[in-house]
C-alpha positions in Angstrom: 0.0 0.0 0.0 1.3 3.4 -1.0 0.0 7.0 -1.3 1.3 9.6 -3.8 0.2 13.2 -3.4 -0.7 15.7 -6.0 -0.4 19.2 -6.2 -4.0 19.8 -8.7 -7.3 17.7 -9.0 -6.8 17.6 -13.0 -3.8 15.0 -12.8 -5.4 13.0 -10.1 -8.2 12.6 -12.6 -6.2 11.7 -15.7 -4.1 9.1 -13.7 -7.7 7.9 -12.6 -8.4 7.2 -16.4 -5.5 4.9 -17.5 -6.6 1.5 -16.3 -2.7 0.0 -16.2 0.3 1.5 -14.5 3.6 -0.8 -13.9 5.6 0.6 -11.2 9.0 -0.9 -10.0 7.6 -4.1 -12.6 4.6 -4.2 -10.3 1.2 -3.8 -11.8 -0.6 -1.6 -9.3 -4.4 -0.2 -8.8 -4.7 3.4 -8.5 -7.8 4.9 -6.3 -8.4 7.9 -5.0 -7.8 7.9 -1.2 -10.8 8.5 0.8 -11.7 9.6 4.1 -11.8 7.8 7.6 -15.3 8.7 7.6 -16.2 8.3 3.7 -14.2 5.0 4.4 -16.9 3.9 7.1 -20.0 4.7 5.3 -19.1 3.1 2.3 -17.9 -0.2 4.3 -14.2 0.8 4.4 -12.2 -2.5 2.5 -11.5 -5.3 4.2 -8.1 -5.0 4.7 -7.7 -2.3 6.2 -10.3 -3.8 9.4 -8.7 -7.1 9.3 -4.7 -5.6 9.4 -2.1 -5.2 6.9 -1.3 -8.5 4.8 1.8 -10.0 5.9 2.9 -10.1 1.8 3.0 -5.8 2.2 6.7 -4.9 2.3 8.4 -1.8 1.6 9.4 -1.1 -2.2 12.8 -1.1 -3.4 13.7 1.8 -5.2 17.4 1.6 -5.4 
């Protein structure tokens, strides 16, 4: 699990669009982040109320 932050709404939205991105040679699935709250409403994701996985590790960028 990762976060990157952007400075303006309009790049958030075209990143949104593509449907593939390879990072590092990993495929990954880009969301937008939502609240604690909106999180809660909406069910939250399981993960995130059952713990991180135990297959999450840091990413190598060297």
């Amino acid at each position: 699990c990762g976060f990157i932050e952007f400075d303006d709404y309009d790049s958030v939205d075209k990143i949104i669009l593509e449907k593939n991105h390879i990072v590092c040679g990993h495929q990954i699935d880009v969301q937008k982040a939502q609240s604690k709250d909106n999180a809660q409403r909406s069910g939250g994701n399981i993960r995130s109320q059952q713990g991180p996985s135990s297959s999450m590790s840091r990413p190598n960028y060297n």
